[in-house]
N, CA and C of each residue as an Amber inpcrd file, in Angstrom:
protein
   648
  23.7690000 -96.8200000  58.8280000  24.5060000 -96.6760000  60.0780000
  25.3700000 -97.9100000  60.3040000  26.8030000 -97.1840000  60.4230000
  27.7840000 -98.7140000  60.8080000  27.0580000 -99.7740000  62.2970000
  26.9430000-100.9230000  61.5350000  26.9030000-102.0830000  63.0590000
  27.4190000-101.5680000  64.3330000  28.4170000-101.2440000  64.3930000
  28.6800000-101.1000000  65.7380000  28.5130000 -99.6540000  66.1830000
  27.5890000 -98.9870000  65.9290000  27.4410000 -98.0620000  66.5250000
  26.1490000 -98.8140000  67.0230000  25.2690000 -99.0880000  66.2680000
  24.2300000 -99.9840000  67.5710000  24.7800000-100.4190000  68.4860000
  25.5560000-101.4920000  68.3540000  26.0030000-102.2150000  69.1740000
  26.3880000-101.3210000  69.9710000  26.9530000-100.1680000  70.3240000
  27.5570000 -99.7660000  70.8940000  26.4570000 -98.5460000  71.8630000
  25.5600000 -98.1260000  71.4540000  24.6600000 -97.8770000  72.3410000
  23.7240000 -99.0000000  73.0260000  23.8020000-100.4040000  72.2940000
  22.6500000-101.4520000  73.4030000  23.9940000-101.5750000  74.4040000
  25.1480000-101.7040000  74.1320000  26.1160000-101.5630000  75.1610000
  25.7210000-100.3590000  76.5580000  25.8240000 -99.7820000  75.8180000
  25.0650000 -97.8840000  76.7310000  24.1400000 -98.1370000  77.5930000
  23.0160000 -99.1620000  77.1570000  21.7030000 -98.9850000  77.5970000
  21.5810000-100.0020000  78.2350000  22.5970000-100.5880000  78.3900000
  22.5280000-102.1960000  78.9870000  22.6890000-101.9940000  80.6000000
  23.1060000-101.0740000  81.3210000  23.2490000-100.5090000  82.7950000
  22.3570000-100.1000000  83.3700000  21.3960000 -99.1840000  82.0930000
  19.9340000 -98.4330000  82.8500000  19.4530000 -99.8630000  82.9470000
  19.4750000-101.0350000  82.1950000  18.2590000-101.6970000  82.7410000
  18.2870000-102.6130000  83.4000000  19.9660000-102.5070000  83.4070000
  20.1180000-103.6220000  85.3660000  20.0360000-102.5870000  86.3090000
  20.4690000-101.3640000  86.6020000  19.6470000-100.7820000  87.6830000
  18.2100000-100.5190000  87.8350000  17.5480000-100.5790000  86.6930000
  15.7410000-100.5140000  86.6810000  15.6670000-101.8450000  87.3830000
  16.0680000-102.9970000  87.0810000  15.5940000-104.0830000  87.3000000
  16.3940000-104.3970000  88.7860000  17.3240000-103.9010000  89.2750000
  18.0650000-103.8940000  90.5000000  17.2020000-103.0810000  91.2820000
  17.0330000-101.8620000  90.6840000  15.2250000-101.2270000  91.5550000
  14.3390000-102.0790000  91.9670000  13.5620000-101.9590000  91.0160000
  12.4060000-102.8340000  90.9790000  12.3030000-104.0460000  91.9940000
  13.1560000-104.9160000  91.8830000  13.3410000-106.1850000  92.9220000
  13.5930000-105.9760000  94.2760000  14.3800000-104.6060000  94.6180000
  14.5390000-104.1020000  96.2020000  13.4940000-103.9220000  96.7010000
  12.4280000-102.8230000  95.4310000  11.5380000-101.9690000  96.3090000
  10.5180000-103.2620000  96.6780000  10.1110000-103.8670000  95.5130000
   9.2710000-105.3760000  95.8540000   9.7130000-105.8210000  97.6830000
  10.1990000-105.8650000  97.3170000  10.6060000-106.6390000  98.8470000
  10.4610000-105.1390000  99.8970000  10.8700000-104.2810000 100.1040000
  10.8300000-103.4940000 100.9370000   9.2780000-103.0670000 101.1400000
   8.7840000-103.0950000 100.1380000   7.2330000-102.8250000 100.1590000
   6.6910000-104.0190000 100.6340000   6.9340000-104.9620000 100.6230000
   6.6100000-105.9890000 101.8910000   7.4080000-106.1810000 103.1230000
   8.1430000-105.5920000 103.0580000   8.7120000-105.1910000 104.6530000
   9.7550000-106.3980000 104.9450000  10.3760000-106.4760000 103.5460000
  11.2470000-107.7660000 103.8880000  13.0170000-107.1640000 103.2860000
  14.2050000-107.8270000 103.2580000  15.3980000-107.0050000 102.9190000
  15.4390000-108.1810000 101.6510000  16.0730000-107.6190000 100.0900000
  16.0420000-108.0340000  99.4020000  17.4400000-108.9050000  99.4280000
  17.0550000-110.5040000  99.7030000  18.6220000-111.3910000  99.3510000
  19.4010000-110.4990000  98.9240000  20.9380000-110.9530000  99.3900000
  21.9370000-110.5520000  98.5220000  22.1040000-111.4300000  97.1620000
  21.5810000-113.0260000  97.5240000  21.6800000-113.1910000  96.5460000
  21.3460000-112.5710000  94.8880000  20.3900000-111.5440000  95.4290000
  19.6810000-111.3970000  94.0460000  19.5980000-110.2770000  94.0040000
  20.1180000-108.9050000  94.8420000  20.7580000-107.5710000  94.7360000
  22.4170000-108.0940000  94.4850000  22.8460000-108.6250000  94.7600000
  24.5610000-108.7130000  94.2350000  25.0210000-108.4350000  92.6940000
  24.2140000-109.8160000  92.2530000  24.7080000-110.4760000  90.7710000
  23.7530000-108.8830000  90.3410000  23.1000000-108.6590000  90.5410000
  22.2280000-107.6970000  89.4070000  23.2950000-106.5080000  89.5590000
  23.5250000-105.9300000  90.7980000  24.2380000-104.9510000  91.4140000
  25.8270000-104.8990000  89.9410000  26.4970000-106.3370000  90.2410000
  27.8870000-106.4700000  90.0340000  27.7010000-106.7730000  88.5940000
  26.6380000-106.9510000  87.4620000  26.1900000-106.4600000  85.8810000
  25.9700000-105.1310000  86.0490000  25.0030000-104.0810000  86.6170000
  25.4810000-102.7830000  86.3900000  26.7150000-101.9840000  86.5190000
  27.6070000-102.7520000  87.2890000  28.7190000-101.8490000  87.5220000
  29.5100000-102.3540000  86.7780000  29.5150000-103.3480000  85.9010000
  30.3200000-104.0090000  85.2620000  30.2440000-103.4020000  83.7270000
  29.1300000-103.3930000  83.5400000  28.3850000-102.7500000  81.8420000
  28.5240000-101.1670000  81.8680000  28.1320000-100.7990000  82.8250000
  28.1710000 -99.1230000  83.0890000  29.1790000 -98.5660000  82.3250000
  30.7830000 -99.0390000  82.4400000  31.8150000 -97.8930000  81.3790000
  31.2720000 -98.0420000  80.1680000  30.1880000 -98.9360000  79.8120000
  29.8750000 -98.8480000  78.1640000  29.4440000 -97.6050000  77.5600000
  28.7380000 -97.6780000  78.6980000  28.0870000 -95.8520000  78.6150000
  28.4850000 -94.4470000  78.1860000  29.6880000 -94.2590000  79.3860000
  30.6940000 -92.8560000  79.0270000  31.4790000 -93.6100000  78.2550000
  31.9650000 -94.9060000  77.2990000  32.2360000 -95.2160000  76.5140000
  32.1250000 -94.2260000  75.3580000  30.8080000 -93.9020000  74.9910000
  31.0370000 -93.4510000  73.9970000  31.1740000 -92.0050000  73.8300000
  31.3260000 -91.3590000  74.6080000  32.0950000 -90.6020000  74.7160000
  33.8320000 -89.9150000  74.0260000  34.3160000 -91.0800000  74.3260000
  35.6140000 -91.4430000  73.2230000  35.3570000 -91.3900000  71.9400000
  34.1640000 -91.4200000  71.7800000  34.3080000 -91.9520000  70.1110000
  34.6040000 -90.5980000  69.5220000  34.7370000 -89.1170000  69.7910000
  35.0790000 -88.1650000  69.7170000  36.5640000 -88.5130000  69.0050000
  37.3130000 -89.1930000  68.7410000  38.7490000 -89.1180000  68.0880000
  38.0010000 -89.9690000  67.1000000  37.8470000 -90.3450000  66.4620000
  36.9480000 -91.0420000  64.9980000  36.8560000 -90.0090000  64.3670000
  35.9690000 -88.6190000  64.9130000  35.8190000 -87.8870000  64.2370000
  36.9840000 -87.0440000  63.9700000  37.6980000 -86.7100000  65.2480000
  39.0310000 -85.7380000  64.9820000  39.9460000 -86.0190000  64.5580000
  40.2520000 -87.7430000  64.0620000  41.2210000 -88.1420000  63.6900000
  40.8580000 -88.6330000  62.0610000  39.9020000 -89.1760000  61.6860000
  39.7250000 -90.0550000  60.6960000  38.6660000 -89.1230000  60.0930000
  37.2330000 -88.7690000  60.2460000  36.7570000 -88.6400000  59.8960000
  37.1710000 -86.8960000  58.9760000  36.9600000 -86.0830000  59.8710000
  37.3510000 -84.4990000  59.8700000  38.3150000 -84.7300000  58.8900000
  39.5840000 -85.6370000  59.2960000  40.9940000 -85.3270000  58.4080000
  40.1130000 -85.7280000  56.5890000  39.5620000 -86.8250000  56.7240000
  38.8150000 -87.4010000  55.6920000  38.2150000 -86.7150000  54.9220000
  37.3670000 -85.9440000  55.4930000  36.5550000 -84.8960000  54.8690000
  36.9200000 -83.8020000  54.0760000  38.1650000 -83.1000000  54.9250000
  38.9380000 -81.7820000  54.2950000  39.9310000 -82.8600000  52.7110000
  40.2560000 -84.0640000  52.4740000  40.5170000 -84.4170000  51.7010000
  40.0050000 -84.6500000  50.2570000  38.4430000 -85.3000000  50.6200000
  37.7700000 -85.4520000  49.8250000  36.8730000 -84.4560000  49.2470000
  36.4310000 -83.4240000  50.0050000  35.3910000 -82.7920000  49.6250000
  36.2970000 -81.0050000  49.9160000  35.5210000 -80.2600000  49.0670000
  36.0150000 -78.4690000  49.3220000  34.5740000 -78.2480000  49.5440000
  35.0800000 -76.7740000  49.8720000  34.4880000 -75.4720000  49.9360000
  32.7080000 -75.6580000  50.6730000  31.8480000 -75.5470000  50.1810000
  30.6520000 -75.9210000  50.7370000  30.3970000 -77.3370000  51.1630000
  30.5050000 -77.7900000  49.9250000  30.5520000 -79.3590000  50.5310000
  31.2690000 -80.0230000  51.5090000  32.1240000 -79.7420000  51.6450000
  33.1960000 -79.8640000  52.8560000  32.3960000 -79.4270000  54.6110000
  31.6970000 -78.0690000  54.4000000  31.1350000 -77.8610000  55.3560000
  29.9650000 -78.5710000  55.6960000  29.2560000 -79.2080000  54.6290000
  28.0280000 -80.0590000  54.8360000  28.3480000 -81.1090000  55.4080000
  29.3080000 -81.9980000  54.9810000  30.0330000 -83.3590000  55.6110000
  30.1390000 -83.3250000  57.1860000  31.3460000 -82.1700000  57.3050000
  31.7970000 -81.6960000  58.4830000  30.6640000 -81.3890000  59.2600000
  29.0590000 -80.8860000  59.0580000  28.2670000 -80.3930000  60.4080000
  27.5800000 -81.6030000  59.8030000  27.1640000 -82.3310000  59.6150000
  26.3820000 -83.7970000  59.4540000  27.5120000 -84.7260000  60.4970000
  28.3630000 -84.6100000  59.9610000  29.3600000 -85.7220000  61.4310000
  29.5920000 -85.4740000  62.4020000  29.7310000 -83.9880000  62.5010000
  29.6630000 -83.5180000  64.1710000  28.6140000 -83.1310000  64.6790000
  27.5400000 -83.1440000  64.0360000  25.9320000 -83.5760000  64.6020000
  26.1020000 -85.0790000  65.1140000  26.1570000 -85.7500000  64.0740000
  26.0080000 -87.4470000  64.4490000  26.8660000 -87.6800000  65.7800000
  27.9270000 -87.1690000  65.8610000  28.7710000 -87.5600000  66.9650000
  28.8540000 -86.8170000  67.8800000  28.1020000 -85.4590000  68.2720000
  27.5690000 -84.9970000  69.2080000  26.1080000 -85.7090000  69.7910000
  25.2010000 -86.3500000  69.1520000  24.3320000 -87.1070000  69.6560000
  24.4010000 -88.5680000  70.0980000  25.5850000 -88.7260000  69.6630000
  26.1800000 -90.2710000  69.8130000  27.0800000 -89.8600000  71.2740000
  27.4970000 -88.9060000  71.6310000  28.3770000 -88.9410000  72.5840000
  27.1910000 -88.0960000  74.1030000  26.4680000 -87.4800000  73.9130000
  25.4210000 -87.5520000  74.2090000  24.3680000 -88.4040000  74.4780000
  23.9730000 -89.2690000  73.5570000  23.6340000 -90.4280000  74.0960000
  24.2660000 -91.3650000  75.1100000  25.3370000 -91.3250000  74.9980000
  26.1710000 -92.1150000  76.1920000  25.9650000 -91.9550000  77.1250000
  26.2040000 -89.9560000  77.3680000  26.1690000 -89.2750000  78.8210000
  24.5430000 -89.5850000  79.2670000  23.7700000 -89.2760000  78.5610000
  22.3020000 -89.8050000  79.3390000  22.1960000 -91.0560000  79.3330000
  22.9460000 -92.1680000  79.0420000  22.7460000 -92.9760000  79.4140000
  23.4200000 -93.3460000  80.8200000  24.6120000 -93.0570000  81.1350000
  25.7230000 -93.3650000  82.1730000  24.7170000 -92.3850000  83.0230000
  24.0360000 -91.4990000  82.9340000  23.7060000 -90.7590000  84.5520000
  22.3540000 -91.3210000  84.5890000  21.3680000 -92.0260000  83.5950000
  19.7370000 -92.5070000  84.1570000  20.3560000 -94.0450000  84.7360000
  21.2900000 -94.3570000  84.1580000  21.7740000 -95.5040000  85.1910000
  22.1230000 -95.6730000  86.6110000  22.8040000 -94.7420000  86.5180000
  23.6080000 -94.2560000  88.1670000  22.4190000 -93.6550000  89.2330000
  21.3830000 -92.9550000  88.4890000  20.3180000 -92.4380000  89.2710000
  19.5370000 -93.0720000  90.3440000  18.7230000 -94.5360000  89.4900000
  17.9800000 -95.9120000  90.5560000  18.6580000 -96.2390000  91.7280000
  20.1530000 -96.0060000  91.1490000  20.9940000 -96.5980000  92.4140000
  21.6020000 -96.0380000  93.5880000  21.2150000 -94.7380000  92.9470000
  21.5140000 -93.6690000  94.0420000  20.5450000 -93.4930000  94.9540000
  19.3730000 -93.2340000  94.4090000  18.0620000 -93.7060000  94.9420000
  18.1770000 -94.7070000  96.1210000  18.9020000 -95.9100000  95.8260000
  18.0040000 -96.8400000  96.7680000  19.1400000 -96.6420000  97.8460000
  20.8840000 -95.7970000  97.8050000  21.6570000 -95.8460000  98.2340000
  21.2320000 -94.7100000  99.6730000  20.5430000 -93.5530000  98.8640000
  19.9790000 -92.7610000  99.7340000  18.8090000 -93.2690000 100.8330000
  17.9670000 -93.9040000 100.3400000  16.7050000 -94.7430000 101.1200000
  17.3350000 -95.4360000 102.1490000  18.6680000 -96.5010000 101.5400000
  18.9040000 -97.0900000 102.6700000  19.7330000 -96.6180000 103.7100000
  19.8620000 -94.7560000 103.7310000  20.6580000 -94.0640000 104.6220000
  21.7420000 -93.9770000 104.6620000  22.2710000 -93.8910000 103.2660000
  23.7400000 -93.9320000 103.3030000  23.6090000 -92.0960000 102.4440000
  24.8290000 -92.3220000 102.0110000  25.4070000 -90.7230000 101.5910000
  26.2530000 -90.9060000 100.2110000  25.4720000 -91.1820000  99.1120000
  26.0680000 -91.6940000  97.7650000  27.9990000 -91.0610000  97.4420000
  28.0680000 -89.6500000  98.1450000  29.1460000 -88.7880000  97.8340000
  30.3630000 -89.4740000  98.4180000  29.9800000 -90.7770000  99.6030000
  30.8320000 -91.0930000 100.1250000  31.6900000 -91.8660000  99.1270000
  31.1470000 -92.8120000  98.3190000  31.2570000 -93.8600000  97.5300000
  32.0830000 -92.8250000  96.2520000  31.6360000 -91.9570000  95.9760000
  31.9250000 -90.9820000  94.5970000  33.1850000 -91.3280000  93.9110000
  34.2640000 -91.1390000  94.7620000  35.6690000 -90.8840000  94.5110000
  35.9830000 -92.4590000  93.5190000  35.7450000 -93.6000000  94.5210000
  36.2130000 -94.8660000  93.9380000  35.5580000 -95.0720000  92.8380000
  34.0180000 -95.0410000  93.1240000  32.9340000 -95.1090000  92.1490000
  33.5320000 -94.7640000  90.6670000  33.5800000 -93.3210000  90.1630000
  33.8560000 -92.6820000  89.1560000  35.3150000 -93.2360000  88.6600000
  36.1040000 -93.6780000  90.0040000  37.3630000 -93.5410000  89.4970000
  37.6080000 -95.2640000  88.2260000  37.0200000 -96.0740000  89.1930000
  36.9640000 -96.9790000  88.4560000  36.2740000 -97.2600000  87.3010000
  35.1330000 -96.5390000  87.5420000  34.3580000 -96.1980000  86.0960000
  35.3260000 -95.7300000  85.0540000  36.0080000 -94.9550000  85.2700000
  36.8480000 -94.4070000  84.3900000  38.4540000 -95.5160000  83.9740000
  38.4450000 -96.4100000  84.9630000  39.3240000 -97.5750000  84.5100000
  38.4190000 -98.2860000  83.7890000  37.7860000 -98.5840000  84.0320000
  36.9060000 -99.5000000  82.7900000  36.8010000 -98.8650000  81.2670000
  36.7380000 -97.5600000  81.1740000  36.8820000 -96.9480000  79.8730000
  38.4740000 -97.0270000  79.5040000  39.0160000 -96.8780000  80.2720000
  40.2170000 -97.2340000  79.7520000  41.2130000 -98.7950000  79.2510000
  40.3710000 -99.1240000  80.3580000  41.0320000-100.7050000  79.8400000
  40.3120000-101.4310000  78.1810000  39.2200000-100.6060000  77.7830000
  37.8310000-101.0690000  76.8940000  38.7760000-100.2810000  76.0840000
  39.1710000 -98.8550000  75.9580000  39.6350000 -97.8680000  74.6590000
  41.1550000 -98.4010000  74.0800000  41.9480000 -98.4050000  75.3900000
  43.5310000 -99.2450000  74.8630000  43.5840000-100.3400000  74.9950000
  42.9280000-101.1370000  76.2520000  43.5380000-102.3580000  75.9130000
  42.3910000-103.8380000  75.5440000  41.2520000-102.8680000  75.2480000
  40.8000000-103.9530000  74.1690000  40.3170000-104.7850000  74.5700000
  40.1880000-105.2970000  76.1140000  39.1420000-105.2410000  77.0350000
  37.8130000-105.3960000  76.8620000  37.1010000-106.1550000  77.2530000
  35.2210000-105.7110000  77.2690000  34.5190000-106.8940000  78.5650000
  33.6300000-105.9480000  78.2650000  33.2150000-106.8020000  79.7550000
  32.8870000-108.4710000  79.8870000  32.7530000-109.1190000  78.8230000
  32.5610000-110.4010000  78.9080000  34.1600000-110.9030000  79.4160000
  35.0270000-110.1990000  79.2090000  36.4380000-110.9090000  79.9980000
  36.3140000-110.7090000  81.3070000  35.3970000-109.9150000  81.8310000
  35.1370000-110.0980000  83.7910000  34.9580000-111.4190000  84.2170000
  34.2340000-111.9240000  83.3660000  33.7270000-113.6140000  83.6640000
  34.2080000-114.3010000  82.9580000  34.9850000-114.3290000  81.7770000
  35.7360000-115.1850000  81.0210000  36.9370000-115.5260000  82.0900000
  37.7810000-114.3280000  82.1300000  38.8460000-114.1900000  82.9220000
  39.5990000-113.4490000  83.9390000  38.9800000-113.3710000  85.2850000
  38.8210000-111.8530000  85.7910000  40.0850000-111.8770000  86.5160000
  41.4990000-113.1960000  86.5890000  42.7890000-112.8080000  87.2910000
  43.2980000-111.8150000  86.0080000  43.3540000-112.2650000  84.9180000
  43.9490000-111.4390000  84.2870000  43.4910000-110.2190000  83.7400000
  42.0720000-109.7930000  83.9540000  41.7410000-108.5690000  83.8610000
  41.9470000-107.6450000  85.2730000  42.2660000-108.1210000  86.6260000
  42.5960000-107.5990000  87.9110000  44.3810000-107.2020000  87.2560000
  44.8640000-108.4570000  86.7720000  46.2360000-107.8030000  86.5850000
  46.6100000-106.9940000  85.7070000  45.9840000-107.0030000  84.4490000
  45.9260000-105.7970000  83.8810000  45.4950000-104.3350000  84.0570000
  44.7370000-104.2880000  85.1630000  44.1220000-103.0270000  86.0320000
  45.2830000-102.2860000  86.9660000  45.8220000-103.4460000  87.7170000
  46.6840000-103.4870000  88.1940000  48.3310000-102.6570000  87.8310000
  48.2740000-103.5710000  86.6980000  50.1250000-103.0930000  85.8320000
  49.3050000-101.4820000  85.3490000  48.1690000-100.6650000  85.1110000
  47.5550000 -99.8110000  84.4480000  47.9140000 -98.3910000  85.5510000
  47.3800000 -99.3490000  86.6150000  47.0790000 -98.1750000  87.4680000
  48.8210000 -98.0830000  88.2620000  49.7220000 -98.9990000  88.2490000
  51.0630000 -98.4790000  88.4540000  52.2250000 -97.9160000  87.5250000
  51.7630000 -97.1870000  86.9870000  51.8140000 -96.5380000  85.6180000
  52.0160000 -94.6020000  86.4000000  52.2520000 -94.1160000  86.8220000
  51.5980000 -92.8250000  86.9070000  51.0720000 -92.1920000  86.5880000
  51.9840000 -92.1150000  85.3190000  51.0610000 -91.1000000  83.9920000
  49.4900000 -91.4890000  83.8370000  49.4210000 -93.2180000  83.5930000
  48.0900000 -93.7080000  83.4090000  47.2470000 -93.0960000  84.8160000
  47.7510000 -93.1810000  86.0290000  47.3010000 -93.1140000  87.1610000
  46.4040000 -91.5140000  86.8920000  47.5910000 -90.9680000  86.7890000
  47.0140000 -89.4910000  86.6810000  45.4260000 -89.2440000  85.8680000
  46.0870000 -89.4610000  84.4540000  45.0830000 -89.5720000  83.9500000
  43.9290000 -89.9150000  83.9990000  43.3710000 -90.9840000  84.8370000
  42.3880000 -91.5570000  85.2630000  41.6960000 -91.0810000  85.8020000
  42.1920000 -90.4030000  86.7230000  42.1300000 -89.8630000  88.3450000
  41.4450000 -88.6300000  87.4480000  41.9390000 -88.1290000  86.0010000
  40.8680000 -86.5030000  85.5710000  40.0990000 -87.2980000  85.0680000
  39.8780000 -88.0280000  84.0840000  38.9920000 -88.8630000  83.3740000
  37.7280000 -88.9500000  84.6660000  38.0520000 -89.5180000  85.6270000
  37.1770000 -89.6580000  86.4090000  35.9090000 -88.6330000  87.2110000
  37.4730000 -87.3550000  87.2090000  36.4330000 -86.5060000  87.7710000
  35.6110000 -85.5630000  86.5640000  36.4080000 -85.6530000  85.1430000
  35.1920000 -85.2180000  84.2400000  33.7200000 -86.0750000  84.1370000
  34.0210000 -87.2550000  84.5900000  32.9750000 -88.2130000  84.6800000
  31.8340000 -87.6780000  86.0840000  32.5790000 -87.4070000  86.9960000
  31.9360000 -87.1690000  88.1470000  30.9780000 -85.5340000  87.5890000
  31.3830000 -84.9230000  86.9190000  31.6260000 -83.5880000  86.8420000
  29.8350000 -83.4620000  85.7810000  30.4000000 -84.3140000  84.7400000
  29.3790000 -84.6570000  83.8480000  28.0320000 -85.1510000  84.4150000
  28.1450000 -86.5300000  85.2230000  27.1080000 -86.3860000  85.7020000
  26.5320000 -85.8310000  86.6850000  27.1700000 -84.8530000  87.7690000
  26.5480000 -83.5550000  88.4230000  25.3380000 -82.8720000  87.6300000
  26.4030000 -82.6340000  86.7910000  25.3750000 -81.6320000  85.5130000
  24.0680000 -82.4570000  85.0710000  24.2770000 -83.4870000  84.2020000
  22.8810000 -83.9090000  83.4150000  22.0590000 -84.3980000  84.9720000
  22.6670000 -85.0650000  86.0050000  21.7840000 -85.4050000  87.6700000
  20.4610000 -84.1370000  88.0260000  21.7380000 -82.7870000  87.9770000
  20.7840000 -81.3430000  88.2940000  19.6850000 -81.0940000  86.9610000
  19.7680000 -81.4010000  85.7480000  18.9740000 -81.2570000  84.4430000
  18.1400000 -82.7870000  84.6920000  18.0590000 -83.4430000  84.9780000
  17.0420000 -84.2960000  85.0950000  16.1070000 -84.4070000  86.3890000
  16.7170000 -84.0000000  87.2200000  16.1130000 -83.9210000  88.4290000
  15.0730000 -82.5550000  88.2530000  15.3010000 -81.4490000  87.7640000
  14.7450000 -80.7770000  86.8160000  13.6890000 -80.8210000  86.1790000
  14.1010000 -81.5640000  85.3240000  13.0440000 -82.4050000  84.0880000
  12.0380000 -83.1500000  84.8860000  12.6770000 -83.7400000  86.0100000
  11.2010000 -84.9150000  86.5730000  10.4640000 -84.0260000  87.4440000
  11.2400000 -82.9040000  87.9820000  10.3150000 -82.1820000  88.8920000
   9.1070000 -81.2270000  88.0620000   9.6430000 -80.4960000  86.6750000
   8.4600000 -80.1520000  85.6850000   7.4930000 -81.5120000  85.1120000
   7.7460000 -82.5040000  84.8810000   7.3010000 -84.0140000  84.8480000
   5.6320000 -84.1590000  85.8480000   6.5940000 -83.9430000  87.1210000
   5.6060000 -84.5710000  88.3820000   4.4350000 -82.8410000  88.2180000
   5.3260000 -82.3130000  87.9880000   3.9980000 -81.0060000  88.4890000
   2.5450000 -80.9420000  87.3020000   3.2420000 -82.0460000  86.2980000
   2.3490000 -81.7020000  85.4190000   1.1530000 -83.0460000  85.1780000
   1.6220000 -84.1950000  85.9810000   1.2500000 -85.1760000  86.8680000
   1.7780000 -86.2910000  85.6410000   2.3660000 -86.1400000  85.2170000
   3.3400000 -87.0620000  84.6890000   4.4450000 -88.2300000  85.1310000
   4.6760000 -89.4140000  84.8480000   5.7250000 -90.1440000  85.7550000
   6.6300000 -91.3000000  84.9440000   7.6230000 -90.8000000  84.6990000
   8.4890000 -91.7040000  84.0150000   9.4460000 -92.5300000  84.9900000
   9.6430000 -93.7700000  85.6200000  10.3860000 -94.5590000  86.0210000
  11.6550000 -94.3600000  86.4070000  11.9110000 -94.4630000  85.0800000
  13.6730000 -93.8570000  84.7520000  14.1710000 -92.9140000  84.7390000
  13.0250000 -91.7810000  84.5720000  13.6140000 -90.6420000  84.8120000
  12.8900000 -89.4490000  86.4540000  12.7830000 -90.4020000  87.9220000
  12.3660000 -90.2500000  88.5130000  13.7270000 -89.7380000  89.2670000
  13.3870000 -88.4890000  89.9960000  14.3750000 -87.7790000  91.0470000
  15.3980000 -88.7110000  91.9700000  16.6420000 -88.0240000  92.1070000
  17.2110000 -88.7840000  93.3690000  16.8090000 -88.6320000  94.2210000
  16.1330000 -87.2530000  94.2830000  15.9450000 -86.9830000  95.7770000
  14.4020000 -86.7690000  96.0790000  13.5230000 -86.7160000  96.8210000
  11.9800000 -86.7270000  96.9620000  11.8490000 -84.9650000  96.4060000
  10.6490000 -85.2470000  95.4610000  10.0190000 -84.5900000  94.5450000
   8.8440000 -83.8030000  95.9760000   8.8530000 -82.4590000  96.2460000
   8.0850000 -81.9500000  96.6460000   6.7950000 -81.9230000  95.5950000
């Protein structure tokens, strides 16, 4: 397996476990009846939202295969063999792009969680939420971007967001990018919420994969 496809899912997985750990430290404190610093909900808060496009990141990686790989294949190989190549890579890169999506929605979940507890209405947030999520995949796919330039250099990653999003075309685009993002995780949200509610009935309890909403 190429290096950076690891790399590129601990990228993925790097969001679930600042919101586990952005959990974890609220409820501590709320279970003692105290409000958790900002100091120490912020910085955890502003690493998940920062790492998070890594996630539906890979997602993209879908043109590797339609561009390089697929074209690659029908070159090198015929007839049967050709078809073996071809469903071995679009296996691999259906579970690779898959992996992403469960990763980007068990992330978003903890935090919805604690967004709901503290009486707010997560749907309010949705629009910007996703939308920028979906600038972060974009600034990471064209312009090469990654998140250690938030803190290396974050005027010139604001101005590059900036010159991106006064763009229209880019604008547009975003704006669907986003709501396939929103759209996507609807779906796997209702399939896991699902999953934890067959989970709990069977007295089972996974962390991460615990309901947004209270489990009758």
């Amino acid at each position: 397996m190429h290096p950076g496809v690891l790399w590129n899912v601990f990228l993925a997985v790097l969001p679930l476990f600042f919101a586990l750990t952005l959990t974890e430290v609220v409820e501590r404190y709320r279970k003692a009846g105290k409000s958790c610093p900002v100091a120490l909900w912020l910085p955890l808060g502003l690493l998940w939202f920062a790492f998070l496009p890594n996630a539906c990141y890979l997602l993209t990686e879908w043109r590797h295969f339609l561009f390089e790989a697929f074209p690659n294949t029908l070159r090198n190989f015929e007839g049967r063999e050709a078809l073996i190549v071809v469903g071995k890579q679009g296996l691999f890169f259906l579970l690779y792009s898959l992996t992403g999506s469960i990763c980007f929605t068990l992330a978003i979940r903890p935090v919805e969680r604690l967004v709901r507890k503290a009486g707010h209405n997560p749907l309010l947030w949705a629009i910007p939420f996703f939308f920028l999520s979906a600038l972060g995949v974009y600034l990471g796919l064209f312009i090469r971007l990654n998140t250690w330039d938030i803190l290396q250099r974050p005027q010139s990653v604001l101005q590059i967001a900036f010159q991106t999003l006064s763009d229209p075309q880019l604008f547009k685009a975003i704006i669907v990018f986003g709501v396939m993002l929103f759209l996507l995780y609807s779906v796997l949200d209702v399939f896991l919420d699902g999953l934890a509610l067959r989970l709990h009935r069977r007295h089972l309890h996974l962390p991460f994969l615990a309901a947004t909403r209270p489990v009758a």
